[in-house]
C-alpha positions as CSV (number, residue, x, y, z in Angstrom):
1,X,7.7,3.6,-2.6
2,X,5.1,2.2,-5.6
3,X,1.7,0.9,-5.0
4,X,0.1,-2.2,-6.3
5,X,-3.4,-1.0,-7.8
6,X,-6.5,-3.4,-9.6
7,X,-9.3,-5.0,-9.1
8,X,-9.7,-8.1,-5.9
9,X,-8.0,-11.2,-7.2
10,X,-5.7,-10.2,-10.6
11,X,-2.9,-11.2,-8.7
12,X,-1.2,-8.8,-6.7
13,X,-0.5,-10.3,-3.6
14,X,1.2,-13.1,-5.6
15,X,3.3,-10.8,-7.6
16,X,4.2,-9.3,-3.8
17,X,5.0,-12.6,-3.1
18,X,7.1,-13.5,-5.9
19,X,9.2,-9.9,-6.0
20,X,9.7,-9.1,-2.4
21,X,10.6,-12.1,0.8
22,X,7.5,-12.7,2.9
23,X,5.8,-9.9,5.2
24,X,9.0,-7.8,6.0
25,X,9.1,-5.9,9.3
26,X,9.8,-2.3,9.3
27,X,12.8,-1.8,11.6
28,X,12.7,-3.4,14.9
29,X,9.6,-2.3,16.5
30,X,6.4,-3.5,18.6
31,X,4.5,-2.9,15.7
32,X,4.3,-4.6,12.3
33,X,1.9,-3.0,9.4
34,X,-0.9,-5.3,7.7
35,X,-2.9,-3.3,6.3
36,X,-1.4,-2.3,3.5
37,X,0.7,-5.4,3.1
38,X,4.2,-3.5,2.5
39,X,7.5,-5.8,1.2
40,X,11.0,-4.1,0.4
41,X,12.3,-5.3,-3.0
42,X,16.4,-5.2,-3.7
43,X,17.5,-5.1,-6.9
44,X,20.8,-6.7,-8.1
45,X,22.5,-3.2,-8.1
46,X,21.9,-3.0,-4.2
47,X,18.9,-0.5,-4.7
48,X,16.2,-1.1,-2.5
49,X,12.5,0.6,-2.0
50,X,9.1,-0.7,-0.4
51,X,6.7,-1.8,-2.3
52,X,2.5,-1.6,-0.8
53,X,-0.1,-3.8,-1.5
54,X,-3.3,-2.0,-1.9
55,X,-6.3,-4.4,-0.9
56,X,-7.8,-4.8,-4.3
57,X,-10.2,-1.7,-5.2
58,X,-13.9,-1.8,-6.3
59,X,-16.2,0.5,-7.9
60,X,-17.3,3.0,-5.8
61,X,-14.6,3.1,-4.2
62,X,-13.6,7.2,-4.4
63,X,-17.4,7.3,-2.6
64,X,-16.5,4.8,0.3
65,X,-17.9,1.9,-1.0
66,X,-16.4,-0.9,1.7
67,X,-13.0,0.4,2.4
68,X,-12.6,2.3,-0.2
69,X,-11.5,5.7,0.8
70,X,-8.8,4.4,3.3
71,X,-7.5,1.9,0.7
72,X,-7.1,5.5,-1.8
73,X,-5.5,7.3,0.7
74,X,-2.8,4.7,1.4
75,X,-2.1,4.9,-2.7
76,X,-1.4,8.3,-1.9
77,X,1.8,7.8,0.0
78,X,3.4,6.0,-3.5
79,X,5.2,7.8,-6.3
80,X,4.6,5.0,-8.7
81,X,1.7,2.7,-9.7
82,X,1.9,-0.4,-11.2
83,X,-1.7,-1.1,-12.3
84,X,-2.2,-5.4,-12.9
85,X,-5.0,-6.2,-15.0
86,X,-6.1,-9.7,-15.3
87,X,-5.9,-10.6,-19.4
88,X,-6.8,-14.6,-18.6
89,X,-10.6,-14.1,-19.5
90,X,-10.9,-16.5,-16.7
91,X,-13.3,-14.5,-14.6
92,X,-15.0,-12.8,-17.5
93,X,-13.4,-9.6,-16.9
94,X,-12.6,-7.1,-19.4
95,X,-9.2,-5.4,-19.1
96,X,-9.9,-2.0,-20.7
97,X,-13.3,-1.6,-18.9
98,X,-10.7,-2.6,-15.4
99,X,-8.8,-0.1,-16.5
100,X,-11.0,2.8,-17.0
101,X,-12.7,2.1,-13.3
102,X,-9.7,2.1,-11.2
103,X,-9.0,4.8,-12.8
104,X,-12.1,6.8,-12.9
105,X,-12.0,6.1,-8.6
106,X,-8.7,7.6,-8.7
107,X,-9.0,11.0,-10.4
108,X,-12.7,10.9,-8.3
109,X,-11.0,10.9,-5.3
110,X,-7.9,12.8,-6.3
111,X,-6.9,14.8,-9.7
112,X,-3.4,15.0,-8.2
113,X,-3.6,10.9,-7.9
114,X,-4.8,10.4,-10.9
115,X,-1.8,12.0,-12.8
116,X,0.1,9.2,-11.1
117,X,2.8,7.9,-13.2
118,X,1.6,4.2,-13.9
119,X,2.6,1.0,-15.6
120,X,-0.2,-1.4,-16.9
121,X,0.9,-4.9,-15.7
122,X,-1.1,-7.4,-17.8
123,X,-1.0,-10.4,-15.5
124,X,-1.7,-13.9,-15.7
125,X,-0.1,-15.1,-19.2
126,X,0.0,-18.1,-17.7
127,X,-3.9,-18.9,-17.6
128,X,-4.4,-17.3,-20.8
129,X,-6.9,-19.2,-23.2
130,X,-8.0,-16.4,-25.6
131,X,-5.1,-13.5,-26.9
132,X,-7.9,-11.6,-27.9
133,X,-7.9,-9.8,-24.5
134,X,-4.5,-9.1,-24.4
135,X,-4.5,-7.7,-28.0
136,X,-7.1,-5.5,-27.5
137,X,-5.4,-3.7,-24.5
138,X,-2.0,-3.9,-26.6
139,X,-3.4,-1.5,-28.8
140,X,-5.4,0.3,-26.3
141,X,-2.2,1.3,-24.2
142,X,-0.2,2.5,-27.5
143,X,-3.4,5.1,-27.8
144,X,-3.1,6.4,-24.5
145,X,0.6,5.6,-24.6
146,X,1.0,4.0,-21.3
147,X,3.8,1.3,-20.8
148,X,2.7,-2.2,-20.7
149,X,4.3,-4.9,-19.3
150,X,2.9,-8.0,-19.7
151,X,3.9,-11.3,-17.0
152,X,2.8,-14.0,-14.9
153,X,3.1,-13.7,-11.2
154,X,3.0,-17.3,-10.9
155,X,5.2,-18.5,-13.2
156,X,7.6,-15.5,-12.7
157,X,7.3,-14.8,-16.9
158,X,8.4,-10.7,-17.5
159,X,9.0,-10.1,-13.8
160,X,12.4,-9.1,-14.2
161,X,12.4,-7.0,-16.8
162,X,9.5,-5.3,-15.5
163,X,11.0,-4.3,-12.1
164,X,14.4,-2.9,-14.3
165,X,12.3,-0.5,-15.4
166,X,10.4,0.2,-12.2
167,X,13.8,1.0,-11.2
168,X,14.7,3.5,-13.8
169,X,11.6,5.3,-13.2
170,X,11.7,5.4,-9.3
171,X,15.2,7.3,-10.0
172,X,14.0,9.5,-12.2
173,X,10.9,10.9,-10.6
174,X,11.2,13.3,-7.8
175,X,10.4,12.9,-4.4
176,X,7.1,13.2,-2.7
177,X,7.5,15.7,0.3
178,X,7.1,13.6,3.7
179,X,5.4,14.8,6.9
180,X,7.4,17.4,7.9
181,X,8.6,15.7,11.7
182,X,8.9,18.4,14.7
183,X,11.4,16.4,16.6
184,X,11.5,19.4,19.6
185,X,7.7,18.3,19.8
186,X,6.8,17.5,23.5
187,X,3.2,15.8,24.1
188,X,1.5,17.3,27.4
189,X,-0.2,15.5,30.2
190,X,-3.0,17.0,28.3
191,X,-2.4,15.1,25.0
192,X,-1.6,12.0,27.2
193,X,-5.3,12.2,28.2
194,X,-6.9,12.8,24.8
195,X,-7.1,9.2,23.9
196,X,-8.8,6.3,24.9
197,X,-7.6,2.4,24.3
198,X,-10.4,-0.2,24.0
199,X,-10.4,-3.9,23.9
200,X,-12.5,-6.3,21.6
201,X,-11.0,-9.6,21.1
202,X,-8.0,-9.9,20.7
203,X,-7.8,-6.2,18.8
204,X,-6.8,-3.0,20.7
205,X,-8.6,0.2,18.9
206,X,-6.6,3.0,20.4
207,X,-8.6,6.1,19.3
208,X,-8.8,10.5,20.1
209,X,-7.4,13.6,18.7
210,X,-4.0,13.2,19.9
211,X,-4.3,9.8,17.8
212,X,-6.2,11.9,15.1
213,X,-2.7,14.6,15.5
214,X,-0.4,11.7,15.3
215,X,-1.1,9.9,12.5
216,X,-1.7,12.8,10.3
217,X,2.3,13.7,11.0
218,X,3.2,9.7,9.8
219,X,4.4,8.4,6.7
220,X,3.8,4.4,7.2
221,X,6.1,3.8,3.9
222,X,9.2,5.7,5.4
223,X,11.4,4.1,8.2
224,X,12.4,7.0,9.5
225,X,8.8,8.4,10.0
226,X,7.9,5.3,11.4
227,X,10.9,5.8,14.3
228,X,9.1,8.9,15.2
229,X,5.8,7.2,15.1
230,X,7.0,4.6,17.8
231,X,8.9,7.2,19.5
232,X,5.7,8.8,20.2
233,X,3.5,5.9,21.1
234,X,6.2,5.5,23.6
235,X,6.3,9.2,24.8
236,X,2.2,9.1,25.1
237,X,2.1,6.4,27.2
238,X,0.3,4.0,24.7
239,X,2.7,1.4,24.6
240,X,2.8,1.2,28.8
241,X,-1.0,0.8,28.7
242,X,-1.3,-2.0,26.3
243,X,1.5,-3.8,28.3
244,X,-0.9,-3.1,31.6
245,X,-4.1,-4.2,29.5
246,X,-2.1,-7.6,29.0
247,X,-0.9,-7.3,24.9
248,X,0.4,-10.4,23.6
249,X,2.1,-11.1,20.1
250,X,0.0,-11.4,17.4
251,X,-2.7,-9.2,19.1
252,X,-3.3,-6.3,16.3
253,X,-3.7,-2.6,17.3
254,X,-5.6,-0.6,15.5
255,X,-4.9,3.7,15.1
256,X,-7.6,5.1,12.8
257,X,-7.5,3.4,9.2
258,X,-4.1,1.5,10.4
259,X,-4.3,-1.8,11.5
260,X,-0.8,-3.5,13.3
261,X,0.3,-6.6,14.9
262,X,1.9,-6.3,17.8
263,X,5.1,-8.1,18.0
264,X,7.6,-8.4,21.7
């Protein structure tokens, strides 16, 4: 998996959009992510890996300005980051200085995140006015000798050759470790009472410390952690209850940080 990383509104969710078909669901399941917004992209060899949204970080983030902690742990999960940096000049922003910020909230909240691989994806070629931007993180990137790619979401300019070598590098790099799964697990009556389900709206918040012990055994990105995930939601009774408490689709569940949408 590889993570979408930048500032709110360079462009990401279009470049989901444009790379990947809609909102995927993972597997068949009650339960469909939105937060992060995950796609799966297939490449014309047949290769295919999930790609995540992250929900476009600010400064401060590392310290928990608005979401940002949760939104820097779910980067965590990806092997690969394709930073996109807005080069228009249309909002006034300056690439490099992008750049640096994201990047200081990273190795803030994680040394081990910072050394990330990453790709700088300058974005928005199609709105550019002024090259000046662009030329000026052209030669910033062959100082710190990063790969640049530069594209527009919108117009689809640089896309493909940019995910042929997202390619390359997903086979090359290793493997994160996933959450070691105990499948011979067995959840108590005990665990079945140490959590609570709540109602506001049209959102379930299902919340305790056998949800605290669950989650921190999941890996949202990987489909096969996610079979346990549901396996368990079934096992602790959770799914019964929100039947009981009336669920409908579309109604979104919320464990911890995660937010889904409950589909029947």
């Amino acid at each position: 998996m590889f993570g979408l990383v930048g500032f709110p509104n360079v462009g990401k969710s279009t470049f989901l959009s444009r790379v990947t078909s809609a909102k995927p669901k993972i597997a068949d399941y009650h339960f469909t992510t939105i937060i992060p917004n995950l796609g799966v992209v297939k490449s014309i060899y047949g290769d295919s890996f999930v790609i995540a949204d992250i929900p476009g970080i600010i400064e401060g983030a590392s310290t928990g300005v608005g979401l940002g902690i949760q939104f820097l742990r779910h980067i965590e999960r990806t092997r690969l980051l394709l930073h996109v940096i807005d080069v228009s000049g249309m909002e006034g922003r300056n690439p490099i200085q992008d750049f640096k910020t994201i990047n200081q909230e990273l190795k803030t909240y994680s040394e081990k995140l910072a050394a990330r691989k990453q790709i700088i994806v300058a974005n928005k070629l199609d709105a550019m006015q002024d090259k000046t931007l662009l030329e000026q993180l052209e030669n910033f990137v062959k100082e710190e000798k990063i790969e640049l790619f530069k594209i527009s979401a919108v117009t689809g300019e640089g896309i493909s050759a940019l995910m042929n070598r997202v390619i390359e590098i997903l086979k090359e790099l290793p493997k994160e470790k996933l959450v070691e799964i105990e499948e011979k697990l067995v959840y108590t009556l005990e665990d079945k009472n140490q959590y609570n389900i709540t109602k506001t709206g049209e959102e379930y918040i299902i919340e305790g410390p056998a949800i605290e012990r669950l989650m921190g055994r999941i890996n949202i990105g990987d489909n096969e952690s996610m079979h346990y995930f549901q396996k368990m939601i079934r096992q602790l009774g959770i799914e019964e209850e929100l039947k009981k408490k009336g669920i409908k689709q579309g109604d979104s569940v919320k464990f911890l940080e995660w937010e889904f949408e409950w589909e029947q």
